[in-house]
C-alpha positions in Angstrom: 54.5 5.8 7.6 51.5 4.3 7.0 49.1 1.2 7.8 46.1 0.4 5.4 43.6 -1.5 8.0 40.5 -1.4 7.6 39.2 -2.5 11.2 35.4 -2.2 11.3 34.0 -1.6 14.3 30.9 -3.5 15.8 27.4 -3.3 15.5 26.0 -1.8 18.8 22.0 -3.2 19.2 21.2 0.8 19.4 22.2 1.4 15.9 20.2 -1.5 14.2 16.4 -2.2 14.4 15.1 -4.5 17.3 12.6 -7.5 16.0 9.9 -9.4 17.5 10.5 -12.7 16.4 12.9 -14.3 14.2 11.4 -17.6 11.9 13.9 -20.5 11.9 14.0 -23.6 10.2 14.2 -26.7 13.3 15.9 -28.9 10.3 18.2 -26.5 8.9 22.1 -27.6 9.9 24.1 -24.9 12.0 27.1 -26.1 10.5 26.8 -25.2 6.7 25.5 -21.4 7.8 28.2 -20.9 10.7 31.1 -23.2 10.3 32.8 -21.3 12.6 29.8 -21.7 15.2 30.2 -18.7 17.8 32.1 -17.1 20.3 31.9 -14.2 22.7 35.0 -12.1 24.6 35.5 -7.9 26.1 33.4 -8.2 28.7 32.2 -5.2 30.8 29.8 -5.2 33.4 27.1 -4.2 31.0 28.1 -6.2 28.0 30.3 -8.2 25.8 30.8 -8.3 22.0 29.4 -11.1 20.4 30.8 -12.8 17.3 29.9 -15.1 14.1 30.9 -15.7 11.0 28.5 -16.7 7.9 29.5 -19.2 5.4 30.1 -17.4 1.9 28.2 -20.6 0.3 25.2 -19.6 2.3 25.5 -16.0 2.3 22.8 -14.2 0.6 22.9 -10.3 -0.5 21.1 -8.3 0.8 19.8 -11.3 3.8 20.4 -9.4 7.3 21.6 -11.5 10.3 19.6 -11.4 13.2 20.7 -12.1 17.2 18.8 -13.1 20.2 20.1 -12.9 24.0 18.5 -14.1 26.6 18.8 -15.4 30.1 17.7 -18.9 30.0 19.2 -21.5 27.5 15.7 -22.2 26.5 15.2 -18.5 25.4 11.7 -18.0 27.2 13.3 -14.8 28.7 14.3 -12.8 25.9 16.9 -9.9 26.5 17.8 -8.0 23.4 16.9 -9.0 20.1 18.3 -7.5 17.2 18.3 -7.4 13.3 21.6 -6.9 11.8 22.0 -5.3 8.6 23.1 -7.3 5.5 25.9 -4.9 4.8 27.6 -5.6 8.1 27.7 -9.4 6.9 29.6 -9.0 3.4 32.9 -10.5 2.3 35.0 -6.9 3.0 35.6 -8.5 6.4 35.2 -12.7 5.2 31.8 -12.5 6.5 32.6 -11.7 10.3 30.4 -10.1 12.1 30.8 -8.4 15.6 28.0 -6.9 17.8 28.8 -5.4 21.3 26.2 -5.4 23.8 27.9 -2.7 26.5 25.0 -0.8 28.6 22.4 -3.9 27.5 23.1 -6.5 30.5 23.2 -7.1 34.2 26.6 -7.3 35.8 28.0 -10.6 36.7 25.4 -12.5 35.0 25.2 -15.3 32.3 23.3 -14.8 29.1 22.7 -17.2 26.2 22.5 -15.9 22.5 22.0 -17.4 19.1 22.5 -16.2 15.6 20.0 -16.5 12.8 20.5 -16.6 9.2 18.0 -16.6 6.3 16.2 -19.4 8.8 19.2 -21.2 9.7 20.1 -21.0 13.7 23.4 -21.2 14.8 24.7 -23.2 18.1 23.7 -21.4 21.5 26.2 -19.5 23.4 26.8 -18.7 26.6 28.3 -15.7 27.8 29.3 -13.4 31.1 29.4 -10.1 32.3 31.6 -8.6 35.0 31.0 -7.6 38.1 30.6 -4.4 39.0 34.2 -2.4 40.4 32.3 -1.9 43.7 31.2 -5.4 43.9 32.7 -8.2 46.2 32.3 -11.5 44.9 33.7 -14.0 46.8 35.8 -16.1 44.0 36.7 -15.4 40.2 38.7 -18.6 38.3 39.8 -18.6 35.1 41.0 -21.6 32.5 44.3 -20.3 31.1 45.5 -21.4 27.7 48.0 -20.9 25.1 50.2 -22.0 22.2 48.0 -24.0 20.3 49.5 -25.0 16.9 46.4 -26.5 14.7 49.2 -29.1 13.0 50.6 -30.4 15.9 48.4 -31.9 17.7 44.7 -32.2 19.0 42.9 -29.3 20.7 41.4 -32.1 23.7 42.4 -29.6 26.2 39.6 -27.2 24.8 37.1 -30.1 25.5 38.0 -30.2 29.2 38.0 -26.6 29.2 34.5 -26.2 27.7 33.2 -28.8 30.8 35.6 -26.6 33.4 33.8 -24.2 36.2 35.1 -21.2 35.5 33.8 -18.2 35.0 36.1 -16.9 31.7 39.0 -18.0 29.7 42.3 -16.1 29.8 44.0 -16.9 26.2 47.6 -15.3 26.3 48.4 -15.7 22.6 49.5 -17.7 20.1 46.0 -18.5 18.9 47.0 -19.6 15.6 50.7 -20.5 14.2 51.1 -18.4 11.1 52.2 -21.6 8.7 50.7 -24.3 6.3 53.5 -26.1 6.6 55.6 -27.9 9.0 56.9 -24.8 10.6 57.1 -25.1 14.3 56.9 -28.6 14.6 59.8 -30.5 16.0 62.0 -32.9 13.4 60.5 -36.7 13.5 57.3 -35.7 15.2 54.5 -37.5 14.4 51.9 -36.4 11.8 48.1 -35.8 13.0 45.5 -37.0 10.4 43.0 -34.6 9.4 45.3 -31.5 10.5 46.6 -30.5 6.8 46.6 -26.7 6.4 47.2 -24.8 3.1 47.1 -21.4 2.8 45.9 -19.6 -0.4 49.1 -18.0 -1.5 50.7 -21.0 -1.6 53.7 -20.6 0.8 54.6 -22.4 3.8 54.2 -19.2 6.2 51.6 -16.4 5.9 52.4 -13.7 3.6 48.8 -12.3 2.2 45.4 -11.5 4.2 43.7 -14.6 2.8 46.6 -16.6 4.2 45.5 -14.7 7.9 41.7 -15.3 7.1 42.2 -19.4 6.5 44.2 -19.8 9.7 41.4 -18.2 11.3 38.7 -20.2 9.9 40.5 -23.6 10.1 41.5 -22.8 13.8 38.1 -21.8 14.7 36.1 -24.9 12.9 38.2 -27.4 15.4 34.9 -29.1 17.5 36.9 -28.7 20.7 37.9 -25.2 20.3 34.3 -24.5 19.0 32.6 -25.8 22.5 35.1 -23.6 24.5 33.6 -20.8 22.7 30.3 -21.3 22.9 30.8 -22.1 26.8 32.6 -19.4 27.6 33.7 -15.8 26.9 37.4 -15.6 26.4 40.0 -12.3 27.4 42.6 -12.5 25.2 46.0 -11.3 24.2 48.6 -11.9 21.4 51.9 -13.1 20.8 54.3 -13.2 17.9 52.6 -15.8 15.8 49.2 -13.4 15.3 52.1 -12.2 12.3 55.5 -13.4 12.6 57.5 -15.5 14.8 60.1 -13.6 17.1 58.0 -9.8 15.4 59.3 -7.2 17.3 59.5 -3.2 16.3 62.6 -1.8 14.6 62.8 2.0 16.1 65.8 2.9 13.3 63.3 1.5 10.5 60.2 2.8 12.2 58.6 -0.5 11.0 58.1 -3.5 12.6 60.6 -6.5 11.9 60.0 -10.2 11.1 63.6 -11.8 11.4 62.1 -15.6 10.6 60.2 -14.7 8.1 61.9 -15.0 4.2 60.8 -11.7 3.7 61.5 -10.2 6.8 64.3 -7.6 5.4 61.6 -6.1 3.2 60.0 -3.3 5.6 57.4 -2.5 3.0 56.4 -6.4 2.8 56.5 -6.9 6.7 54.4 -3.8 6.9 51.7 -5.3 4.6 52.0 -8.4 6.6 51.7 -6.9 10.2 48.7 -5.3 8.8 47.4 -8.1 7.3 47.7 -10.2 10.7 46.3 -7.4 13.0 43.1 -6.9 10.5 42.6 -10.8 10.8 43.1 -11.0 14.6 40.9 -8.1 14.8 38.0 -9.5 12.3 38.3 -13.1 14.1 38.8 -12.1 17.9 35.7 -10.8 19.5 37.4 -8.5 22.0 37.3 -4.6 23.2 40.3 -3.1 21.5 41.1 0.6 21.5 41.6 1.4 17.6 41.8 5.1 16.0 42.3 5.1 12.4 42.8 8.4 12.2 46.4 8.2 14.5 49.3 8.8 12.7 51.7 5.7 14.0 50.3 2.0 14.4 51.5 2.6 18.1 48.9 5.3 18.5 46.1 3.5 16.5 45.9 -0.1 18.1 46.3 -0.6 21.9 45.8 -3.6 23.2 47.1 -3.3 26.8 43.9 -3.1 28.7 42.5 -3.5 32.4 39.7 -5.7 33.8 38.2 -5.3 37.3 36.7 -8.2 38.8 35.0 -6.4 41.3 37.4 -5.6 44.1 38.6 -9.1 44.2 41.1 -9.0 41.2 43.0 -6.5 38.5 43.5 -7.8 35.4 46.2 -6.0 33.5 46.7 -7.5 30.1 50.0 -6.2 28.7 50.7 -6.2 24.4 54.5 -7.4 24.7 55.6 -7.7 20.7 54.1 -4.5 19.0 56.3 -2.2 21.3 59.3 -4.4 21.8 62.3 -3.4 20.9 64.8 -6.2 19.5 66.3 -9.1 21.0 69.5 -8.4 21.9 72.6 -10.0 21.7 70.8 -11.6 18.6 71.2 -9.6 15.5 67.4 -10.0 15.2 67.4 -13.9 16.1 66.4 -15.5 19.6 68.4 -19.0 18.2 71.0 -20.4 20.5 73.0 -19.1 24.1 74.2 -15.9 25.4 76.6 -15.5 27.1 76.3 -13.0 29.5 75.1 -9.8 26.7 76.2 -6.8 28.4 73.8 -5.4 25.9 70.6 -6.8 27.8 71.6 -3.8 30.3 71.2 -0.7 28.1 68.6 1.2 29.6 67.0 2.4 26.7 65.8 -1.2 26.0 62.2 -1.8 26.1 59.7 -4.6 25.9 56.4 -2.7 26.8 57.2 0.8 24.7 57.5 3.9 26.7 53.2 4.7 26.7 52.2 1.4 27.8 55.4 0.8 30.4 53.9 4.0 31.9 50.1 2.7 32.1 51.3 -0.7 33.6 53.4 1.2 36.4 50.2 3.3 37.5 47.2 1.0 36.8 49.7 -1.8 39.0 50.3 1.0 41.4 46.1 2.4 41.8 44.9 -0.6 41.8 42.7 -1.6 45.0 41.6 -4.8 44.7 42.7 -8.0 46.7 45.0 -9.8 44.1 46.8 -7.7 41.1 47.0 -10.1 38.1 49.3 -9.4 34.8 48.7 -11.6 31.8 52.0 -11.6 30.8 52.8 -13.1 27.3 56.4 -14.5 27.8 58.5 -15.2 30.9 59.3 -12.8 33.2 61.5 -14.8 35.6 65.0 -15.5 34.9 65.8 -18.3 33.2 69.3 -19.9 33.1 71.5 -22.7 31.8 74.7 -24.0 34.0 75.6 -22.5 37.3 77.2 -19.7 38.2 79.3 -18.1 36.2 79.3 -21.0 33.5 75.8 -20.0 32.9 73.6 -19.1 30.4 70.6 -17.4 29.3 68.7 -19.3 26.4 66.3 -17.3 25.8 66.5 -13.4 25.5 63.3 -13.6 23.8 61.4 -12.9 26.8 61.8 -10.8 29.9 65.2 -12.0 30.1 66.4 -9.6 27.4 65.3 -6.6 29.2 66.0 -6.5 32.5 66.1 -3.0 33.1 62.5 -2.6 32.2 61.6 -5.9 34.1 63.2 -4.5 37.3 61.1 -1.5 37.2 57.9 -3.8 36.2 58.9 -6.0 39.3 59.2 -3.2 41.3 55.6 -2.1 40.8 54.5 -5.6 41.5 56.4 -5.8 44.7 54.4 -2.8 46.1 51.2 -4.9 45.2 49.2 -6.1 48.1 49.5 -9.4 46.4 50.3 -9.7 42.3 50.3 -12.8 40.7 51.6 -13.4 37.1 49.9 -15.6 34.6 52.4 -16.4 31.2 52.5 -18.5 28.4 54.6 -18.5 25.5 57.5 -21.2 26.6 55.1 -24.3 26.3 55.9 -25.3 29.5 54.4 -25.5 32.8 56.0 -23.8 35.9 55.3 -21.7 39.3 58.1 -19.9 41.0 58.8 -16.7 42.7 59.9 -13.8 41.0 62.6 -11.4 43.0 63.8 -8.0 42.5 67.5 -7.7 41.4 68.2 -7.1 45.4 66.5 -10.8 46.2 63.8 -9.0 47.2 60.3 -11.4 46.5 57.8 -9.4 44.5 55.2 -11.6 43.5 54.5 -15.2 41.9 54.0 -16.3 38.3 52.6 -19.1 37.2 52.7 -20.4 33.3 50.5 -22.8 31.7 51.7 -25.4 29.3 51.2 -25.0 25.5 47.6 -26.7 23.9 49.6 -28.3 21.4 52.6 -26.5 20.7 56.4 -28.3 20.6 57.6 -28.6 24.3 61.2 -29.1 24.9 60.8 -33.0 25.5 59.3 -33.1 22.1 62.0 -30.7 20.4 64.6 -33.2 21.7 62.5 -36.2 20.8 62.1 -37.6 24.0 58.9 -37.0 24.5 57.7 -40.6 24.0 57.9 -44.1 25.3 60.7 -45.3 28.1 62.7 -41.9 27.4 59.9 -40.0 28.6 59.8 -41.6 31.5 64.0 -41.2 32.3 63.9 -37.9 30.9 61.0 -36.4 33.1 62.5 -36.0 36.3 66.1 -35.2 34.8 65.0 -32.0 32.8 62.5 -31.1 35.7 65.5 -31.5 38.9 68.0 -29.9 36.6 66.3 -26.7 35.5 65.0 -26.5 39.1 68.7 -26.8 40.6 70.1 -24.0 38.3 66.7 -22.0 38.7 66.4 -22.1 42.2 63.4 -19.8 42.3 61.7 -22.8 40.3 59.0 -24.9 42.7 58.1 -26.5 39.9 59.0 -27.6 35.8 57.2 -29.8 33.6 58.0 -29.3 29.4 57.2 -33.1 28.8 52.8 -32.7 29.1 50.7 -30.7 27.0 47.1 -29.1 28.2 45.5 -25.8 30.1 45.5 -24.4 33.6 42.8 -23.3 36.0 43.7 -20.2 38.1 41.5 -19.2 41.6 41.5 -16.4 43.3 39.4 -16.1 46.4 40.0 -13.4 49.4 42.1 -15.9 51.2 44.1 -17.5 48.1 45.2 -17.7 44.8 45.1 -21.5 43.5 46.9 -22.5 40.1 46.3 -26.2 38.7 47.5 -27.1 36.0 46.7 -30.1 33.8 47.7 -32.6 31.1 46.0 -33.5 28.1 46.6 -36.0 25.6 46.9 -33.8 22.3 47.5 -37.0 20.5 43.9 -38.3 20.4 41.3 -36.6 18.2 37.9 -38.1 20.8 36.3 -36.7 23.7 37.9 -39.0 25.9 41.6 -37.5 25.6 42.9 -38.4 28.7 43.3 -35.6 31.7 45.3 -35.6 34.2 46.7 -32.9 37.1 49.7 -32.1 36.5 50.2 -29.9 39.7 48.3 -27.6 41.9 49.9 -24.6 44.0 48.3 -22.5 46.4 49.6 -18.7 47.5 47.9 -17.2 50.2 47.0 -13.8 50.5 49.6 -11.4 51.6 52.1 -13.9 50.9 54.9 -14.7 47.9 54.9 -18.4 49.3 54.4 -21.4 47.2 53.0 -24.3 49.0 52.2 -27.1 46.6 48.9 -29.3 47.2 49.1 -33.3 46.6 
């Protein structure tokens, strides 16, 4: 079995010629030469890879693309400054164009850069390095995001983000919505002016690399996500919509499986189309990603599980929780509607992380040192049910819920943390609760951040508006709470982002609304709620 992917890797400053100065034109407009503006993500203590992407309008053979770093916004302190060939800035890769600066900065420090091109000067950026492992900083907070469907909404959130004090942005997927159409959005909703997508191949879901590359470029031209980008340097993970929704791996087929998708029987087509989405993620995503073309199964040659050390404060495990994943079961493919009970969930053989990666998680959770263990988990990991008791049911097997022989051993590990907090998107709903071992034991806490955009539950049942928001609100919160009693807390009627601290004596989660409805710098922000655990502690005490 093979995978054509042609992932190029970036331009290191120690391969390409350093330059003295670089002439621009004060007139020129950013926006025609780097629509996409910038962005920066893979931080190490010494680095981070820095991204672009040129306009094919402006692009010029054989015109190189130069960078400048410095420390000061003004750039009177230059760092690095670098002349990038012209080959690295062709169309093979839609004119992307990834440096990565590892063993050229200072730990735990902010740099500024700017792109040039034949004269024309992009936005500044602003970027940070890591700490060192040995280091002790005193407080690390992210702004966590996810689910942020371009059609449905407003990316406001990303403007309160861009003004937020923290020092990274935790993405944990879902970074585009692979349709053109009205895919995911709910039946009725209302349409957003100025949000119409087409993709190139002209069908409703992505099914060709161009149709990858335009998602990309429209996601990335949004103002709001723009100034997030240029603020801040992102850590990121994926979900199922980087491809497919619902993608998964098919160990029979040896090929990964699509089941929404109209092609998704066709494992030479859904192949192509895995391909296709991981080459675009990859060309589009400034981030450190292990890739060996030379492997001989996809599941050799693309890891994205990684770890981050904030110093000795916090772990950062990032886990890739679709392109190892067994299928849903219970299903026949399909996460759609209840289970009852699916004495298949218990098979042992199971998995959600893929024997390789299950294996790293268990001993970079166990080895780690620092004061708080953090997983960036992708999709619940709590249980989740409907009804009570026996009458119950689990909606959603989808996510951890379908393999809970893997989770227990996952949980398990956490337990044994000094103090492991989970961070999770994926449901488009905000909640905190405690997660248990099977015996009732409490492990840890996980926290999950509300969709940017994406239909919430209130909105898939059209009662997300108006006098039934209000009545429905507290029902669907109290309910899901009473038959989740490990639940503090439920909101799936608010869209927005979340701001996790972590000092040595807490961990702080705050979560907030934003109006995705209004296209303005104004879109109204609220807090939705804010949580505190203390240190050595699976406690939840909520702060008013």
């Amino acid at each position: 079995m093979t995978f054509s992917i042609e992932l190029r890797p970036p331009v290191r400053p120690s391969a390409v010629p350093s330059v003295e100065t670089v002439d621009v034109d004060p007139s020129a407009d950013a926006d025609a030469t780097f629509p996409q503006s910038v962005a920066s993500g893979g931080p190490t203590p010494t680095g981070v890879v820095l991204w672009t992407r040129v306009a094919p309008d402006a692009h010029d053979a054989g015109t190189p693309l130069a960078l400048t770093v410095a420390d000061d916004p003004a750039f009177e302190s230059i760092v690095e400054r670098v002349e990038i060939p012209a080959v690295e800035v062709d169309a093979r890769h839609d004119h992307t164009v990834r440096v990565d600066l590892d063993g050229s900065l200072d730990p735990d420090s902010r740099y500024y850069y700017q792109f040039v091109y034949d004269g024309v000067a992009s936005r500044v950026g602003r970027c940070r390095t890591l700490p060192v492992p040995d280091a002790s900083p005193e407080r690390v907070r992210f702004a966590v995001v996810s689910c942020q469907h371009y059609q449905n909404g407003y990316f406001g959130a990303f403007h309160h983000v861009a003004a937020a004090d923290v020092d990274f942005v935790l993405h944990l997927g879902d970074y585009i919505y692979e349709a053109g159409d009205d895919h995911f959005r709910a039946p009725g909703a209302p349409l957003y002016p100025g949000r119409d997508l087409s993709l190139p191949s002209g069908h409703g879901l992505a099914w060709t690399l161009p149709d990858f590359r335009e998602l990309y470029r429209t996601y990335h031209a949004d103002r709001f996500l723009q100034a997030a980008h240029e603020r801040h340097t992102f850590v990121r993970t994926w979900d199922d919509h980087t491809v497919a929704n619902n993608r998964y791996w098919d160990y029979e087929a040896d090929a990964p499986a699509a089941p929404d998708h109209p092609r998704g029987d066709d494992h030479a087509f859904v192949r192509r189309l895995t391909a296709d989405g991981i080459q675009a993620w990859w060309e589009f995503t400034p981030s450190r990603v292990e890739y060996d073309p030379d492997a001989a199964h996809l599941h050799d040659a693309f890891r994205l599980y990684r770890e981050l050390q904030f110093g000795d404060l916090v772990t950062l495990l990032l886990t890739d929780e679709r392109l190892y994943r067994c299928s849903p079961p219970c299903s026949d493919g399909s996460t759609t509607g209840l289970s009852p009970g699916c004495p298949e969930r218990r098979d042992s053989d199971r998995t959600m992380l893929g024997d390789a990666q299950l294996e790293w998680f268990l001993d970079a959770v166990g080895s780690a040192d620092s004061r708080w263990t953090a997983w960036a988990n992708e999709v619940l990991s709590m249980p989740f049910r409907v009804g009570v008791g026996p009458a119950s049911l689990t909606p959603n097997l989808d996510a951890w819920d379908g393999y809970p022989v893997e989770r227990e051993r996952v949980f398990e590990a956490l337990g044994a943390a000094e103090n492991a907090v989970t961070l999770t998107g994926d449901m488009h709903t905000a909640l905190a609760g405690r997660q248990h071992a099977e015996d009732g034991t409490p492990v840890g806490v996980e926290f999950m951040t509300p969709a940017v955009t994406s239909v919430n539950l209130a909105e898939a049942a059209s009662v997300d508006r108006g006098l039934l928001r209000r009545l429905t609100r507290p029902l669907l919160s109290g309910a899901v709470r009473a038959m989740n009693p490990h639940l503090s807390f439920f909101d799936s009627h608010d869209w927005g982002y979340s701001v996790a601290t972590f000092t040595r004596e807490d961990c702080t989660f705050t979560t907030y609304a934003v109006d995705k409805t209004v296209d303005a710098d104004d879109a109204d922000r609220r807090r939705l709620a804010r949580f505190r655990v203390p240190a050595g502690s699976t406690e939840l005490h909520r702060k008013f």
